[in-house]
SELO-677692 format. One record per residue (C-alpha): residue number from 1; x, y, z. Coordinates in steps of 0.05 Angstrom, whole numbers. Example, Ala and Ser with C-alpha at 12.3 -4.5 7.8 and 13.67 -1.06 7.14 Angstrom:
BEGIN
> 1, 246, -90, 156
> 2, 273, -21, 143
# end
This chain:
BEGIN
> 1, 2270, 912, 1966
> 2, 2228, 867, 1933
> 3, 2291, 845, 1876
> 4, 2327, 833, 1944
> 5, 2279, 777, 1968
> 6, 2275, 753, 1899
> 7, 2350, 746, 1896
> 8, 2349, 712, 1968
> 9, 2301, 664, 1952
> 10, 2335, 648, 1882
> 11, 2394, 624, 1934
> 12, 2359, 586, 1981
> 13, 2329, 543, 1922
> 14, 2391, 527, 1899
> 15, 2415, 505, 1970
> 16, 2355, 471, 1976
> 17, 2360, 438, 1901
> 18, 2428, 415, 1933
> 19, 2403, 374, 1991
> 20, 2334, 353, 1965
> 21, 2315, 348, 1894
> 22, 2243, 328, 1875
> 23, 2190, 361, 1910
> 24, 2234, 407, 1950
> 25, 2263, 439, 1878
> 26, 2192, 446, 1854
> 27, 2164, 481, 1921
> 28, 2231, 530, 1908
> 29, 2201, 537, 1840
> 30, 2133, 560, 1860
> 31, 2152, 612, 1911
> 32, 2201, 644, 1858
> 33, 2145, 656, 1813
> 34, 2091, 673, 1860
> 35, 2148, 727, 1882
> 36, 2155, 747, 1813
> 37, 2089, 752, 1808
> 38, 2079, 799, 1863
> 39, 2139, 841, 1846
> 40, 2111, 851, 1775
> 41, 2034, 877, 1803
> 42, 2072, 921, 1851
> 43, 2111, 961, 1797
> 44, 2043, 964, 1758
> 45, 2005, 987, 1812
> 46, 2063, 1044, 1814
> 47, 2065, 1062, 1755
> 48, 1981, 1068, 1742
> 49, 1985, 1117, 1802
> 50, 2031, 1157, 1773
> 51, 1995, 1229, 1758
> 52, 2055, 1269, 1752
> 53, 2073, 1283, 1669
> 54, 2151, 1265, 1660
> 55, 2178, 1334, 1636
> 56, 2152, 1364, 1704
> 57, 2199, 1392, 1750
> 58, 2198, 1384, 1828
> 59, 2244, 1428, 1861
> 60, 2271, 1405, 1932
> 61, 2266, 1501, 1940
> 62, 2240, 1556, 1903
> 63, 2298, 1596, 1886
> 64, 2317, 1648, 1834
> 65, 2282, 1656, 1765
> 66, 2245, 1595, 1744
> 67, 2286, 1570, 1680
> 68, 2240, 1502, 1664
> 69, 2174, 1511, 1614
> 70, 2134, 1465, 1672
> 71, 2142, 1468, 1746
> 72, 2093, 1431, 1795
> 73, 2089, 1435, 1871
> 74, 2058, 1370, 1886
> 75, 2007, 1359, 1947
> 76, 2039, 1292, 1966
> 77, 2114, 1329, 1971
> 78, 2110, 1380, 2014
> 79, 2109, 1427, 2053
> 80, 2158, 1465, 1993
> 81, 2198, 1520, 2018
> 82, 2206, 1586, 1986
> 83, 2272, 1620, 1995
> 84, 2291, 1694, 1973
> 85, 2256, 1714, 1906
> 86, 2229, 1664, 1866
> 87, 2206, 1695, 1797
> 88, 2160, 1660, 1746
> 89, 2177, 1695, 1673
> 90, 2127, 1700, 1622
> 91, 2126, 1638, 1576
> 92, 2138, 1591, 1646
> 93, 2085, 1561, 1683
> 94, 2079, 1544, 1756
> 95, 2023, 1498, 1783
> 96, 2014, 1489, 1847
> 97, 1970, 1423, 1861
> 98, 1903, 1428, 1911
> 99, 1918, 1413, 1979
> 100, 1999, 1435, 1980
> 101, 2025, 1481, 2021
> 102, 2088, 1523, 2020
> 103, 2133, 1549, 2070
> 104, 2161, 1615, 2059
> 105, 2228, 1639, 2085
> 106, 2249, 1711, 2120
> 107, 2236, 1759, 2060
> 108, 2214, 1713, 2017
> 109, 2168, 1729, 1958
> 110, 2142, 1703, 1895
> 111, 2129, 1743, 1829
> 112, 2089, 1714, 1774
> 113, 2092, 1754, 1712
> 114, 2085, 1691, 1676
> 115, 2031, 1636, 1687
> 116, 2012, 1609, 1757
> 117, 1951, 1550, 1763
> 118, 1937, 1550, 1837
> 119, 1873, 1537, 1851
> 120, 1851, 1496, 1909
> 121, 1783, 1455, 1939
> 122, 1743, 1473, 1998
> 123, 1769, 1411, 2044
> 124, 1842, 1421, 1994
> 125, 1862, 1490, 2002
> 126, 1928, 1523, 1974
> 127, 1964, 1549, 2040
> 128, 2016, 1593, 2034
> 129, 2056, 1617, 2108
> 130, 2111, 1646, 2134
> 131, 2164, 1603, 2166
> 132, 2140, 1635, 2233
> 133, 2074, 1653, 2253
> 134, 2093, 1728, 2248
> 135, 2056, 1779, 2198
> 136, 2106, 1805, 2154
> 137, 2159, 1749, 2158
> 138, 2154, 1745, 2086
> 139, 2136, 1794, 2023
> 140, 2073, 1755, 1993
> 141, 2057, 1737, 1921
> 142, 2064, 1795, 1870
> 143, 2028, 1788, 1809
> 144, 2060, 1837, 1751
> 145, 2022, 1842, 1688
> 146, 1979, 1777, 1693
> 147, 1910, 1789, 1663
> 148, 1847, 1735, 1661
> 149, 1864, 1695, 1714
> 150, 1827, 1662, 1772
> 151, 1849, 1637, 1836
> 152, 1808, 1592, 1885
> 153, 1815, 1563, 1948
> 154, 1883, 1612, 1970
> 155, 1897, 1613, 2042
> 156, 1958, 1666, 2043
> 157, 1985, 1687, 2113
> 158, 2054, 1715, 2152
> 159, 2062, 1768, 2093
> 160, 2079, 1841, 2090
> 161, 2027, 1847, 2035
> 162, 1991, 1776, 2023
> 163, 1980, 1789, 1954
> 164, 1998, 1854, 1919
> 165, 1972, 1865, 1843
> 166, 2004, 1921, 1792
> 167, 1979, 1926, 1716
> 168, 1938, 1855, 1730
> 169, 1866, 1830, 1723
> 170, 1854, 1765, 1770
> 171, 1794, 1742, 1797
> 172, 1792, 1711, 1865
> 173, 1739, 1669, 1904
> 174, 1732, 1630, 1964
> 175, 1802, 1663, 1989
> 176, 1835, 1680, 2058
> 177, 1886, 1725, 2069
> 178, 1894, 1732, 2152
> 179, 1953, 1743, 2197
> 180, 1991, 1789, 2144
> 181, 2010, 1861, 2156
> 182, 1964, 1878, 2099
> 183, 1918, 1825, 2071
> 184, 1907, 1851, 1999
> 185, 1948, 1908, 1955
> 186, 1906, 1931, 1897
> 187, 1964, 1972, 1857
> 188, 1981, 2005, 1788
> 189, 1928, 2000, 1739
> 190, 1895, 1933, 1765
> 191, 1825, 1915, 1768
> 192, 1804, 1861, 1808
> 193, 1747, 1823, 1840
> 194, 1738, 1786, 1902
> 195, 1680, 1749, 1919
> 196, 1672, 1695, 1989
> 197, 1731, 1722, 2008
> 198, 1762, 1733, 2083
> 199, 1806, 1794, 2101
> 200, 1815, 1793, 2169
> 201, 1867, 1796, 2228
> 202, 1917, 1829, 2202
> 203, 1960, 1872, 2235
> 204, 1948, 1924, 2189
> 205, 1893, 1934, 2135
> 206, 1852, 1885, 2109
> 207, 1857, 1918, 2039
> 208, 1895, 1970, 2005
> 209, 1867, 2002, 1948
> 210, 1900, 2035, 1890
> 211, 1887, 2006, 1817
> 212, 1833, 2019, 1781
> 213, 1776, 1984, 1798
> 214, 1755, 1934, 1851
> 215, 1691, 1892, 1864
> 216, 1677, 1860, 1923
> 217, 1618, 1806, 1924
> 218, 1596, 1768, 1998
> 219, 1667, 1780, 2025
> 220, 1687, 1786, 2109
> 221, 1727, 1846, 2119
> 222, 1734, 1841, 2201
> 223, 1786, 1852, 2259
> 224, 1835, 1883, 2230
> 225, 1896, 1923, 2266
> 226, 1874, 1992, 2226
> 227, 1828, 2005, 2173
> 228, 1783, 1950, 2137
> 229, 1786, 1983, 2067
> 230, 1846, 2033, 2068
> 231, 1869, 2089, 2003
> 232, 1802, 2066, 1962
> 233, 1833, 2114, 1898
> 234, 1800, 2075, 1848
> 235, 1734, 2055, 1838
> 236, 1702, 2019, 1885
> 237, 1647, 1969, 1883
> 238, 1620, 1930, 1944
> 239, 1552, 1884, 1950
> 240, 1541, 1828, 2000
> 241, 1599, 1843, 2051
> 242, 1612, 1847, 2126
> 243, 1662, 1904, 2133
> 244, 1660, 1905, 2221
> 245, 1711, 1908, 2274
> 246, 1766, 1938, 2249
> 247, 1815, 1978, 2299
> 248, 1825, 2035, 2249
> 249, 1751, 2043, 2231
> 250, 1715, 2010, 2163
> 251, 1733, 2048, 2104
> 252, 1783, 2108, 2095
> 253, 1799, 2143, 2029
> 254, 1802, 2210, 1994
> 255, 1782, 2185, 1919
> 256, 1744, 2224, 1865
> 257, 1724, 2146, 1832
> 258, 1656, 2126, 1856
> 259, 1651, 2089, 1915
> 260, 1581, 2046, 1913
> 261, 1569, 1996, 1972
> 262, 1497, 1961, 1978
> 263, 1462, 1905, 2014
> 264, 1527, 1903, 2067
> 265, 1532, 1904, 2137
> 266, 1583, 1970, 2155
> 267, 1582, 1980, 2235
> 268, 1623, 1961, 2300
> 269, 1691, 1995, 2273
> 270, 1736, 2035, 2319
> 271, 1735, 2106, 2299
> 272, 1687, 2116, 2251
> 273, 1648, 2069, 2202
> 274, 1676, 2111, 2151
> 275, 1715, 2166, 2138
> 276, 1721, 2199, 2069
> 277, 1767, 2260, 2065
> 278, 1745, 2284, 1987
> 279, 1703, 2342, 1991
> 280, 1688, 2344, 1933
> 281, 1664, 2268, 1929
> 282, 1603, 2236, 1952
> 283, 1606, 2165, 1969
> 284, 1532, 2127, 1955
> 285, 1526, 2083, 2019
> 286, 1452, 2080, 2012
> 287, 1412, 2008, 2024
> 288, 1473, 1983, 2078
> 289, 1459, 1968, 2144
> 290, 1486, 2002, 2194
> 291, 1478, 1983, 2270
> 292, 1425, 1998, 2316
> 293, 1445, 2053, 2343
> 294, 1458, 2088, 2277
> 295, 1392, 2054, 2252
> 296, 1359, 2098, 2300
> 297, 1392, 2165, 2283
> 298, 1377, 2149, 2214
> 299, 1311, 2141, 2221
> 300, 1292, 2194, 2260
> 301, 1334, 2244, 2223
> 302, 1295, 2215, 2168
> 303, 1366, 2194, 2134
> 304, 1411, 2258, 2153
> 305, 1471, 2231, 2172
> 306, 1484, 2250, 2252
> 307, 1539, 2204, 2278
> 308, 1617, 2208, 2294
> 309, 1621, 2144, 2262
> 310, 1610, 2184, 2194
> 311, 1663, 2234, 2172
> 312, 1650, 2272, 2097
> 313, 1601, 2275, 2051
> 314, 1562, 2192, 2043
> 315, 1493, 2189, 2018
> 316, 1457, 2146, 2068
> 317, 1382, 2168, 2067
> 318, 1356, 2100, 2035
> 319, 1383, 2036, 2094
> 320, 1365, 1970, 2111
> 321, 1330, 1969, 2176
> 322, 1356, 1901, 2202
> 323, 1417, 1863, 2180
> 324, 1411, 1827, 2117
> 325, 1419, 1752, 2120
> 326, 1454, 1727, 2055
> 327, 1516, 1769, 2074
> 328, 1591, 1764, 2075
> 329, 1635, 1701, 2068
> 330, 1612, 1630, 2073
> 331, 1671, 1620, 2128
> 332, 1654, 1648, 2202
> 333, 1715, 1632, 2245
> 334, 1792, 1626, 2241
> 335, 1828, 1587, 2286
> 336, 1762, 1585, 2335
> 337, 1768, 1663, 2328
> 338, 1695, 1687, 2307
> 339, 1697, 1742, 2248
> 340, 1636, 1774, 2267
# end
């Protein structure tokens, strides 16, 4: 556009150089370079805000095996669109820029057994969602062998599973995964650890657990369609956390790993609180709070466990006798939807 207006005005000096020479052909003259002028400091100005490196690739889809060293998914294109499987090999990298989100197709998912940098800012997240609002639209991100990383800022809905993990060690903080089937599949030799994290409303459970070791630091577990902690067959680590409200009931497993939970709020499930069907296993529950009502059982039975809420052998005779304030995720509310 702005070589078009040069070129026009390049024309109406000469017309004008035709009819009146003099002052007319210098006036001609000084607009031409004043829009020369401009024209250069544009391009400049361009160019300096130019952030993206020249042998990155932008794809208009995700789509296939990833066959470029470099991809980025830039926050100022977007949203991108994920369609079918979109695998990132080892030796490729995919980063995903703060604040871009990504639209995921029907049965849609993307597998990083390479190298993915995704990590977003608290007012910038990294959204990923289904192309409907409908848990289980799409598969979810499957990590495959991908040790030592960390994600931040990952707001993954719409998913069967909104991440799943096998043979991986990744790190996650200030994450959400909400309005999946399952927000979080800990698979296959993985160890993991999640700390401000959200795991609520799914349909489903908030997490499935079967690697081999977990930690979970200040993290919401809330409202979910079944269980908040389902299959906890590895070890299991939980300090800080809300686990409350859950359809199913808080946490359900048959594992021989040790199961330690302290300083955590674990009441208000449907069900039971917690269920664990080892009995041979003793799950340490002990300095957790647990509800009024179960409070007071506690306390008079001097720490027996006498409740419905509690199924199988869970040491509880040391609890907190109010609800402990520096406890679960920094984030309250979804959607206007309170957590807690």
């Amino acid at each position: 556009m702005v070589l078009w207006i040069i070129s026009t005005e390049v024309e109406c000096s000469t017309v004008i150089a035709f009819r009146k020479r003099g002052a007319s052909m210098r006036l001609s003259c000084l607009m031409l370079f004043v829009l020369m002028f401009s024209a250069s400091t544009i391009l400049a100005q361009s160019a300096s805000k130019k952030t993206i490196p020249n042998d990155t690739v932008l794809p208009a889809a995700l789509a296939g095996v990833q066959k470029d060293d470099l991809v980025t998914l830039a926050a100022t294109k977007q949203p991108h669109k994920l369609v079918g499987d979109y695998n990132v090999p080892p030796g490729k990298k995919l980063v995903i820029e703060a604040g871009a989100t990504v639209l995921c197709d029907k049965d849609s998912v993307l597998s990083i057994s390479g190298t993915l940098e995704a990590n977003g800012e608290a007012q910038k997240p990294i959204i990923f969602r289904g192309a409907k609002s409908t848990p289980g639209i799409w598969k979810g991100i499957l990590f495959e062998s991908v040790n030592n990383a960390d994600y931040r800022y990952l707001y993954v809905s719409d998913a069967v599973d909104g991440v799943t993990m096998t043979k991986s060690k990744i790190h996650f903080s200030h994450c959400i995964f909400a309005g999946n089937q399952n927000g979080f599949h800990l698979w296959d030799g993985s160890h993991s650890e999640l700390k401000e994290c959200v795991l609520s409303l799914n349909a489903k459970s908030g997490l499935r657990v079967g690697g081999t070791s977990l930690t979970i630091i200040s993290c919401t577990i809330s409202k979910n369609g079944e269980w908040g902690i389902r299959w906890p067959v590895a070890s299991l680590n939980i300090t800080k956390s809300i686990i409350t409200g859950n359809k199913g009931g808080g946490i359900n497993g048959w594992s021989k790993s040790p199961i330690v939970m302290k300083d955590s709020v674990l009441t208000g499930n449907a069900g039971m609180d917690v269920k664990n069907s080892n009995a041979e296993a003793e799950w340490d529950l002990r300095g957790n709070f647990w509800g009024a009502a179960l409070t007071k059982s506690l306390k008079a039975n001097k720490g027996v466990v006498s409740s419905p809420a509690i199924v199988g052998k869970v040491r509880m005779d040391e609890f907190l006798e109010e609800r402990p304030k520096a406890c679960g995720a920094s984030v309250t509310s979804l959607g206007g939807q309170k957590l807690w």
